[in-house]
N, C-alpha and C positions, 0 to 999 in steps of 0.2 A: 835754404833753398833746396838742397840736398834730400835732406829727410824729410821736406813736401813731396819732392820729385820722386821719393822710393815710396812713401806712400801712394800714391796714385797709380805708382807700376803694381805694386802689391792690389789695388783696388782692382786694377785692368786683368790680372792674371790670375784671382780667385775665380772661384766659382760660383756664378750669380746662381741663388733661387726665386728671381725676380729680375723681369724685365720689361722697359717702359722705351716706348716711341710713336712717332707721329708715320700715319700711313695716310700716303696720299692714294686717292683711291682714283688713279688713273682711269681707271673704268667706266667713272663718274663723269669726270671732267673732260676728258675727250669728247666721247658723244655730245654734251651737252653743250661744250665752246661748237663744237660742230654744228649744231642746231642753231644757237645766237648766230652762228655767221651767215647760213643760208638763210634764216629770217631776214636778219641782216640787209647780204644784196638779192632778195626778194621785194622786200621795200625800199630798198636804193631803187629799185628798175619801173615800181611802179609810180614813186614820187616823180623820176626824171622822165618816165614816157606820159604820164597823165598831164592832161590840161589842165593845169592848174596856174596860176599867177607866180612870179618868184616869189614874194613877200611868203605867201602858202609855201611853196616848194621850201622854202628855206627851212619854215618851221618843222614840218614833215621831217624836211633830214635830220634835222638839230632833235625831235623828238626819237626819230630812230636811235642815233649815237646816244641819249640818254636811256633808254630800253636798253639797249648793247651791254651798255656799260653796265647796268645794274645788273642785269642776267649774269653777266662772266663775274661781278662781286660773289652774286648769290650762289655758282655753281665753283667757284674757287673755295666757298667759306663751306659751302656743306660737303665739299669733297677732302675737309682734313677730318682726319678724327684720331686720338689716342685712345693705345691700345696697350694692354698691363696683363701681361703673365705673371703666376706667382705660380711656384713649386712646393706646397703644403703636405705635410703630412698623409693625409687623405690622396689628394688628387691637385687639380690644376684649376686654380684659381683664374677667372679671363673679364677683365672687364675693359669695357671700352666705354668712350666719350667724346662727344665735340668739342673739336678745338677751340671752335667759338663758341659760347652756351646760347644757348636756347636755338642752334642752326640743327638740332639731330637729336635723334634718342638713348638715352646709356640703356648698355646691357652689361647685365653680369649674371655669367653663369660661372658653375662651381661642375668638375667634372669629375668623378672616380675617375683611379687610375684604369681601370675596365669597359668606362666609357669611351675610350680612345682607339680609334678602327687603325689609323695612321697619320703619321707625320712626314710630309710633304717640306722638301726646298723650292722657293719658286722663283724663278726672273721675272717680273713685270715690269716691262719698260727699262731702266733702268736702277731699280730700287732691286734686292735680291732680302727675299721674305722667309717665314715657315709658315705654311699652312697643315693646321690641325683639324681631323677630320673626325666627328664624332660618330656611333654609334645608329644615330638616330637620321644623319642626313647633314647635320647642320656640321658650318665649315667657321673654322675661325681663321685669321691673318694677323700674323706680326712680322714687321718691315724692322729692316737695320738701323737704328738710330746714328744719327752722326756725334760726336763727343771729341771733343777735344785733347789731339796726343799730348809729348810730353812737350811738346812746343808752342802747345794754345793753337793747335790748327787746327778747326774742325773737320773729321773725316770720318765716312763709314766705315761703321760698327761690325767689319763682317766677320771677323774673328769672334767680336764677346758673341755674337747672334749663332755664329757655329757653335760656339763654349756652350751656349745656355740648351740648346738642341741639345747636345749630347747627356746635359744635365737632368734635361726631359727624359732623353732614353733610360739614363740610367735609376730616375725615379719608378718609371714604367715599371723595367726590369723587376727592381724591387719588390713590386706592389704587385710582381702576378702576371703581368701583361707585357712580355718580353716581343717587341716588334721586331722587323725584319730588320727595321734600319732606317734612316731618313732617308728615302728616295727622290731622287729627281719627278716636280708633279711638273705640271702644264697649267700656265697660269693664265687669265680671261685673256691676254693677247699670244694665246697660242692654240686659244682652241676656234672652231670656224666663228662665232658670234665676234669675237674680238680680231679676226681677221677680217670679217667681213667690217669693221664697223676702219679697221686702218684702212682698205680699198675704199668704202668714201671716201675718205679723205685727202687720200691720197688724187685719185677721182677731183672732186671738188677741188682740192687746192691747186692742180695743175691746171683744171677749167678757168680760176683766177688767173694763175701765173700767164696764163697767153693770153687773154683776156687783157693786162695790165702791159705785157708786151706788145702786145698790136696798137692798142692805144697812147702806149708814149712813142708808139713807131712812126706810126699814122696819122694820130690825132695833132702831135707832136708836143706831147704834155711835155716832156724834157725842160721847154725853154721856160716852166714854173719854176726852175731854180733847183739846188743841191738836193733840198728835200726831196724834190721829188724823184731822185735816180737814187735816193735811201731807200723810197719807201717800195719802188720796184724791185732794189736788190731783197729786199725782204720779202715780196710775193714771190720771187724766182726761187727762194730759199727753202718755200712754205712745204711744197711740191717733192722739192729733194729730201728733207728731215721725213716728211711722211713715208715715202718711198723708201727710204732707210731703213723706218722702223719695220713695214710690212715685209722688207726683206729677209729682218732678221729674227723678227718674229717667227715666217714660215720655216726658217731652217731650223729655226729651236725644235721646233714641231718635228719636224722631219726626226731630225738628231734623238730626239727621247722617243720617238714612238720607233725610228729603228734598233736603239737601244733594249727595248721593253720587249721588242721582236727577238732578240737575240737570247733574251734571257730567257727567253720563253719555248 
């Protein structure tokens, strides 16, 4: 058990020239749960205010919830994808794939060490990435895999993901193209498109949350039973996590660009 356990600390404390993880592409999946939900109680509002018969109304909702449902499968399966750095001789090996096949397209590109403008840390959401920025425009992303310590618990990667960054720098170095340094970048929830798109949401969710409170106030849905003071504490909740994030998203922003201010 010993000499498994010192192997595996030895594995964790080398120096990768390769590395592989799943990036959820929050970017993706936000906006797009966002949209299912508006469509959502869009057609909840027009089944329940339209003349139609129950037998009808029912079907209408019961089809709605099956659209719902499918849409958040289809934008949860296209928004994973794996992503694979290698450290070659040459340059930077980058290929990516869908988690699910046939939900996305691979790409693999292959990069001189000279093709590389910079390398970026990023916070998105909670997952903490590097983003590599080429020459040309185009940007790649690799998120921190979670792996199992020496305990079998799985936890974020952020040491071997810092490890393997430096092991980029120092290939770079190598190869001609000494960078500044891994800088702190600004990831899609800190620049305005990705703020803007948390104040929907946040927007929208609170529109729910008192919408779902006046109604069990008023209407007095309560006396449906347990359920239904579940499903309220979780509208009430919807509104607060948004609000969270938008919050902490804006100050990242703040924090790095008066950073960038400072050094400049």
């Amino acid at each position: 058990m010993s000499a498994g356990r010192n192997r595996r600390t030895q594995a964790m404390t080398a120096p990768a020239t390769s590395y592989e993880s799943l990036l959820r592409r929050s970017e993706v999946a936000i906006p797009g749960l966002l949209g299912v939900l508006l469509a959502g109680a869009l057609g909840f509002t027009l089944a329940l205010g339209g003349a139609f018969e129950n037998e009808t109304r029912i079907t209408i909702i019961i089809a709605i919830l099956g659209a719902a449902l499918l849409g958040i499968v289809m934008i949860v399966t296209v928004s994973l994808r794996i992503h694979r750095w290698t450290v070659t001789a040459e340059g930077i090996r980058i290929e990516e794939r869908p988690k699910v096949p046939l939900t996305g397209r691979r790409r693999r590109v292959s990069l001189r060490f000279d093709d590389v403008a910079a390398l970026y840390r990023l916070q998105s959401g909670f997952d903490f990435q590097l983003e590599l920025v080429a020459r040309d425009g185009q940007r790649f992303r690799l998120a921190q895999a979670f792996r199992p310590d020496l305990h079998g618990v799985r936890v974020a990667d952020r040491a071997g993901l810092a490890a393997f960054a430096a092991t980029i720098e120092a290939a770079l170095s190598a190869g001609g193209n000494a960078l500044p340094g891994t800088a702190e970048g600004l990831s899609f929830w800190n620049r305005p498109a990705g703020l803007a798109v948390l104040a929907v949401a946040f927007a929208v969710t609170l529109a729910i949350g008192i919408g779902a409170v006046w109604s069990f106030a008023w209407v007095g849905a309560l006396q449906a039973g347990a359920r239904s003071g579940q499903m309220l504490g979780i509208l009430i909740l919807l509104p607060i996590g948004a609000g969270y994030l938008l919050i902490r998203s804006m100050q990242r922003r703040r924090a790095l660009l008066g950073a960038r201010r400072g050094r400049s």
